[in-house]
N, C-alpha and C positions, 0 to 999 in steps of 0.2 A: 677617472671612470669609476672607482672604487665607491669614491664616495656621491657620486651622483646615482648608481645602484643603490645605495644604502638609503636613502634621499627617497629616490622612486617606491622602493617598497615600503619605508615609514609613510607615506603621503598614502600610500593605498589602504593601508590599514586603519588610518585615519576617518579615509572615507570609507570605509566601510563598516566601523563604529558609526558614521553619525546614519547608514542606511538601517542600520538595529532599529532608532528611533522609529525610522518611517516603516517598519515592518508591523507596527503594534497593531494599524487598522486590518493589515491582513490577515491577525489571529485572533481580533473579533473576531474579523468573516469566519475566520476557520472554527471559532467558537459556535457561530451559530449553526456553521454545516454540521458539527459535531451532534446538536440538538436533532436537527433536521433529522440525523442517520438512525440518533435513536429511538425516533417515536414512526419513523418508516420500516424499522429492523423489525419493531413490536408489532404493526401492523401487516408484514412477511412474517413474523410468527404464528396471528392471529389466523392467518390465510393456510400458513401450513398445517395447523392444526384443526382447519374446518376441512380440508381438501382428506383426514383421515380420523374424520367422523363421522358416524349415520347419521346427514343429518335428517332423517325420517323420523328420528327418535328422540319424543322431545329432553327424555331423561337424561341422553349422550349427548344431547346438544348444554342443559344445563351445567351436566357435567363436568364440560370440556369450558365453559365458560367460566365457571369458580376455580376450576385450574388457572384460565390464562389470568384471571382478576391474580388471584392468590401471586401468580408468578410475575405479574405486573408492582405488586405493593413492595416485592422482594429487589428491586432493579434501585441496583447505585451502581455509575457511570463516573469515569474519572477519578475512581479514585476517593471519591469523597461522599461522607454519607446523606449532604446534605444535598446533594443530586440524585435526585428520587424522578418518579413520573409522578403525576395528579392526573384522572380523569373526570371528567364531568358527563355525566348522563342524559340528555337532552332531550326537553319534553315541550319547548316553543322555540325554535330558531329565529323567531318574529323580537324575541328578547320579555324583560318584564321582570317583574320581580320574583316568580316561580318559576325562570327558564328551565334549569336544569337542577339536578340533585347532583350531589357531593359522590360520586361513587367512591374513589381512591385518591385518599392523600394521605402519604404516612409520617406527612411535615403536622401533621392539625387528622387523627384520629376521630379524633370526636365532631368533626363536621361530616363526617361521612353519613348517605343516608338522608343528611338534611338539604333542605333545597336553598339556592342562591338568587342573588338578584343581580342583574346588569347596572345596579347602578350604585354596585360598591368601588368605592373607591381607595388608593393608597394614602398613605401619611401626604402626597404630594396633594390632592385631591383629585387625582386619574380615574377616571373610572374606564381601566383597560379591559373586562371584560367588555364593554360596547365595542370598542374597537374592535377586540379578536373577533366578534362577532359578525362585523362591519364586514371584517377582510373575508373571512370565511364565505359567508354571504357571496361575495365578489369572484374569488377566486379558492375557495375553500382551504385554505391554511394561513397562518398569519404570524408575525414576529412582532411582541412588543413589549417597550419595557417599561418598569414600574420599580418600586420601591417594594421590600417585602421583607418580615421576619425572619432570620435562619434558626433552624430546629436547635433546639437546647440552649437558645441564644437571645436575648431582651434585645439587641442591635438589631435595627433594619437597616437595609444595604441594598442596593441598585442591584437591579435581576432581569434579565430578558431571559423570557421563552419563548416556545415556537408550539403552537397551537395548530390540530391539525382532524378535520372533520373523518370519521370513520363511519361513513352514512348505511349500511348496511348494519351495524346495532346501535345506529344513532348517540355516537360517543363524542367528544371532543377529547384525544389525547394529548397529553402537553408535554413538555421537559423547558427545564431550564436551569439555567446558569447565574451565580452570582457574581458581580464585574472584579469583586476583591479577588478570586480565586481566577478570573484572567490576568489581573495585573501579576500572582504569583507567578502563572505561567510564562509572562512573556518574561519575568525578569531569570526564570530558568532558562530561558529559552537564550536569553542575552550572554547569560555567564559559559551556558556551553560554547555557543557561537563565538565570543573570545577568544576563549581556550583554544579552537580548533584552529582559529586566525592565526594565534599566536605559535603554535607547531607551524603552519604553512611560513608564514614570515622566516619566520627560524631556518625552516630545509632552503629556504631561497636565497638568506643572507648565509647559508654554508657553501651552497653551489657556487652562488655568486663570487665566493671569493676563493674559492679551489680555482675556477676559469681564471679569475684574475691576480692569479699568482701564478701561471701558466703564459697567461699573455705578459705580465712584465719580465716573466723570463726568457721568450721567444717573441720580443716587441717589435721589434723587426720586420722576424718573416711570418710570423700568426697574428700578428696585433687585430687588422681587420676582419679576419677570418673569426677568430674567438668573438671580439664585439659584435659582429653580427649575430653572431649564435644566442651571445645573453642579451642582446637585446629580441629574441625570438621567445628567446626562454621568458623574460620579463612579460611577454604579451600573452603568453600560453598562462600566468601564471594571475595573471588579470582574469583571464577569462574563465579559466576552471574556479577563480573563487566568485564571480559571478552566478557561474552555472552552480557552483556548492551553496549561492544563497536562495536561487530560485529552487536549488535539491528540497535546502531546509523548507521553504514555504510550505513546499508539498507534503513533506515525511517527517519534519520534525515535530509537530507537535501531533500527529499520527500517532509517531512511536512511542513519544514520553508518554500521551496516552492509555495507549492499548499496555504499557508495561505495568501499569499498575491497579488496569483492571481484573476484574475475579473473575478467572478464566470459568470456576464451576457453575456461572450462569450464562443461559442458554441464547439472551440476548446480546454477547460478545461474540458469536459465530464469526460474522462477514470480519472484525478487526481482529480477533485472533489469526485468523486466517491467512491475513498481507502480513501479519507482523510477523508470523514462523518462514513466511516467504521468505519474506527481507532477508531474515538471519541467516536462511540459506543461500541465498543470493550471495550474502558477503565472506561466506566460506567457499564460495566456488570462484568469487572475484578476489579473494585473498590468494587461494591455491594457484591462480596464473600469475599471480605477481610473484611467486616466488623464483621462477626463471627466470625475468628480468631484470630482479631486481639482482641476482647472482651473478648477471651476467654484467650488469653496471660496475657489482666491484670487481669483477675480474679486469674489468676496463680499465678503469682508474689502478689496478694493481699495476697491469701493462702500463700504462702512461707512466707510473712512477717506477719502475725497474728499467725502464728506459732511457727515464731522464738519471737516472741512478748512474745508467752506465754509459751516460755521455751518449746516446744510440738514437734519440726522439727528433728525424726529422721532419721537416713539412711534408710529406708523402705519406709517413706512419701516421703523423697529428689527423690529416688531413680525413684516412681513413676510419680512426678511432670517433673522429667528431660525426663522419656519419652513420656509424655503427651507432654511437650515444641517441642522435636523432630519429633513429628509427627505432630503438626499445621505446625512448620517450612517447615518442607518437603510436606503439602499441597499448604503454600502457591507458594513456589520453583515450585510445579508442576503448579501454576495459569500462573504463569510466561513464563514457559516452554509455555501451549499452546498460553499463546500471544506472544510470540516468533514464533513460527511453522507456526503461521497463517497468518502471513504476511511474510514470506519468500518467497522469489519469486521463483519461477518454471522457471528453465531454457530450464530444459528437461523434456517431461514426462516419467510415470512412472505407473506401475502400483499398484494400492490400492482399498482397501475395500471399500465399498459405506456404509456397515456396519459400518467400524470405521470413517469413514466421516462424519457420521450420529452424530454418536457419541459424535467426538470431539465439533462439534457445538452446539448441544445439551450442554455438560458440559460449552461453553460457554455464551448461552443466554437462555439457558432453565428454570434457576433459575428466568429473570423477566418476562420468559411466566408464569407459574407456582405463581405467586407472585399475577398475576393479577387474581386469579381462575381461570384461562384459562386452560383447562387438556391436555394433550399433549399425542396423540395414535400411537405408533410404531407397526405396521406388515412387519414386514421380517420372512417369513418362511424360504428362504436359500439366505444366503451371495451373490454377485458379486462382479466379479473384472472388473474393466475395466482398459484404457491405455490411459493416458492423463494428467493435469496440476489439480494436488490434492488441491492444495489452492485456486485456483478462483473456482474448482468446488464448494468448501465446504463454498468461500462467497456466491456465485450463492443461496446457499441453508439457510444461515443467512439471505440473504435479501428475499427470499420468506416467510421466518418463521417472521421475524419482520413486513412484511406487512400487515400478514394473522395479527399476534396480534395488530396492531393496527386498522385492520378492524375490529375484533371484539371488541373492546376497544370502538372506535368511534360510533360500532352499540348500544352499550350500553345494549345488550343482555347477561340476565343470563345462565347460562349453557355453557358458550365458548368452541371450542374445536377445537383442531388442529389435524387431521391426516395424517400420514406419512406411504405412501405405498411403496412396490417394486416388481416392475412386473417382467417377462421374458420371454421369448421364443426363439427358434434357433438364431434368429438375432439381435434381440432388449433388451437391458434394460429401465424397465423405472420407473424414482421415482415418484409417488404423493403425493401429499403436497393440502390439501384440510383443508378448514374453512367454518366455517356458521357464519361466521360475514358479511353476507346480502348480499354479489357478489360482481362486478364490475358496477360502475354506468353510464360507459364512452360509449360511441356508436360513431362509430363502436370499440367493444369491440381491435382489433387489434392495435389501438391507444395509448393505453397504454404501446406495445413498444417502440414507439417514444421519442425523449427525449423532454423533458419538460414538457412531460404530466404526471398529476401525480392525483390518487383518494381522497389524501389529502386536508383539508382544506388547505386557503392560508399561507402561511408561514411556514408549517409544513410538507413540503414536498420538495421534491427538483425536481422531476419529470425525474431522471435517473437514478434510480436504476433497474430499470426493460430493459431501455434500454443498459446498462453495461451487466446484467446479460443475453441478448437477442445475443449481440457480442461475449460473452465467449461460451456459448453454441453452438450458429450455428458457429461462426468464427474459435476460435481456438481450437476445439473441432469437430465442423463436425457435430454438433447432431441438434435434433430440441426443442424448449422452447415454448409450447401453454397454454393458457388460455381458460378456457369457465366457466361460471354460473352454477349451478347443485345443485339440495339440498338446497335452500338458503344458499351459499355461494359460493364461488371460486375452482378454481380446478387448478392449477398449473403442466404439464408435462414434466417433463425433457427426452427426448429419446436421448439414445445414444446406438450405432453400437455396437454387441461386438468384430466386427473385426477391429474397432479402434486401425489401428497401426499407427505405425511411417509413412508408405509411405503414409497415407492421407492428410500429413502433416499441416496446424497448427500451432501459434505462441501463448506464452502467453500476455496479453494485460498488 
């Protein structure tokens, strides 16, 4: 049995080196979503910054326009500096050899200003601006790739970008990627992924052979009772590195991302934002493991002071195995919800605001709760509503973690956090109230803003309420207010309950 464990779990590790290979086309795709985020982030820039200007006035509209250029020429992505944006200025959509002018490219300087033709082509003989042009046309954005120069570099090298019409100052904005710097990435991507195989392998050939030096000493009367258990253990152990390769899909090259971008520019907001989540996610899914996992060695301390003293019968074992089964399957469930939490919403859907509550609750509840802080739920009847279930339910972490560190900072006994739920014919709405001493910021609406933040310096990032301000009114439809009341805060989430699909809505 020993060695047929040993066997099973080299055979899995195996196959899931050779699933690394098959991962590569899905951090293309992830590459290109990457594109995708950053010339839609620029154009939610662009919007936020017309939404607070005159534009009655042509001089604040120019203004504000050699801001957003100036802060457009300034944008590297990834890490790298040869990920830049290029715009083009468009003055025939029909194409030709004057279509558009050079507005911003800080790869080629000196083309800026000058006009371009449709019918240049690359070293290959492409000529992919008619394409982008084609797709646009079509469906107004477009993906395609080409061969092209990299800045300070005589090498051309294979490039896709993503092209995408801004028809309100008749722009085409771009981004793009060069394929050598995916290949870096997946091969980072590979060597992590490894490494973490290679810890899991490890805990699993230690388990496995604690149980099975347990059953060869009670072969007898546990022999089936143990083999069934590792061979449960064995399928739990499938499945969670499963679920940890579809985790990766989605967050690892997220994270490696956003960790090496330059948080002091303005168009990192939305991936700064998930990646401070993440971190606190894993400090709140760290802090419940630590019970568990005390109470596993307390268990195995028992099993072996037992066996010690000659004392370990089948009634003790019996009990012990399913105390172990059930930590296992709590911690399995920690997992599950830091899985669920960050899976990305494609589509909405309709959910409880009850188990929304819930779920975020079971994951930050335990360091509100740690700090004396008491935590008041009234829901007299449930709602549902219809919309993007994961950013609603960060929306609602980050209100609960502000409220605890305003009362944390007030340094007031008796903290309290409460959590309401209204309704009426048309409206739902949650509140989320503290008396940890209000907002100190004036005019209080400021604190949507990004970079404004009620935090001492360095302890604050000053955009989580503006993330949570976009999910709500943007891809949601609803409205996110604040006011003072009680000594403390009051936080409203409203949303429609006729929130359907035709309002439509993106997740950010």
């Amino acid at each position: 049995m020993l060695f047929n464990g040993y066997f099973f779990i080299t055979k899995q590790y195996e196959i899931l080196q050779a699933q690394i290979e098959d991962s590569k086309k899905t951090f293309v795709e992830s590459k290109r979503n990457v594109l995708k985020r950053e010339v839609d982030a620029i154009i939610e820039f662009i919007e936020f910054k017309k939404n607070r200007t005159n534009l009655a006035d042509p001089k604040a509209v120019e203004a504000m326009k050699r801001e957003v250029y100036d802060w457009i020429r300034h944008i590297r992505y990834g890490g790298q500096e040869h990920n830049y944006i290029f715009v083009y200025q468009v003055e025939r959509m029909s194409g030709g050899d004057k279509f558009a002018k050079m507005l911003i490219n800080p790869n080629r300087p000196d083309l800026e200003g000058e006009y371009i033709s449709d019918a240049y082509t690359d070293e290959n003989g492409k000529a992919f601006r008619k394409i982008f042009l084609q797709d646009i046309h079509e469906k107004g954005y477009s993906f395609v790739d080409y061969i092209y120069k990299k800045p300070d570099s005589p090498i051309i090298r294979p490039k896709v970008s993503y092209f995408k019409l801004y028809k309100e100052w008749n722009l085409i904005i771009a981004a793009g990627a060069y394929t050598d710097d995916i290949d870096k990435e997946i091969d980072i991507a590979k060597a992590d992924f490894k490494k973490k195989m290679k810890l899991e392998v490890t805990s699993a050939v230690i388990i496995f052979l604690l149980f099975a030096f347990i059953a060869n000493t009670f072969a007898v009367m546990l022999g089936k009772r143990i083999e069934r258990f590792l061979n449960n253990y064995h399928r739990q152990v499938q499945q969670k590195t499963l679920e940890l390769e579809n985790l990766n899909r989605t967050l690892e090259s997220r994270v490696i991302e956003e960790i090496k971008k330059n948080r002091e520019q303005e168009q990192l907001l939305i991936q700064k934002s998930k990646f401070i989540a993440l971190g606190e996610m894993i400090s709140n899914i760290a802090h419940q493991w630590r019970q568990p996992l005390s109470q596993l060695s307390a268990l195995l301390m028992t099993l072996k002071l037992k066996y010690n003293m000659d004392k370990l019968d089948k009634t003790a074992m019996e009990i012990k195995c399913i105390e172990a089964e059930n930590i296992v399957e709590y911690m399995s469930h920690t997992i599950d919800d830091f899985r669920n939490f960050f899976m990305p919403n494609k589509d909405k859907k309709t959910f409880s605001i009850q188990t929304s509550i819930d779920e975020v609750l079971r994951i930050i509840g335990m360091s509100i709760t740690n700090q004396e802080i008491a935590i008041e739920v009234n829901i007299l009847q449930d709602e549902y509503i219809v919309g993007y279930k994961n950013e609603y339910e960060q929306v609602i972490l980050n209100l609960l973690s502000n409220a605890k560190d305003a009362i944390i900072a007030s340094g007031k006994k008796g903290g309290k956090i409460t959590i309401s739920l209204e309704s009426d014919e048309t409206n739902v709405r949650l509140i989320i109230q503290d008396n940890g001493g209000g907002i100190k910021i004036e005019p209080l609406e400021r604190i949507f803003e990004p970079y404004v933040s009620t935090k001492e310096q360095n302890e604050g990032t000053g955009i989580g309420l503006y993330m949570a301000k976009l999910i709500i009114e943007k891809s949601m439809r609803g409205k996110l207010e604040a006011k003072n009341e009680n000594g403390g805060a009051i936080f409203t989430i409203e949303l429609e309950k006729g929130f359907k699909e035709a309002l439509g809505g993106s997740p950010l």
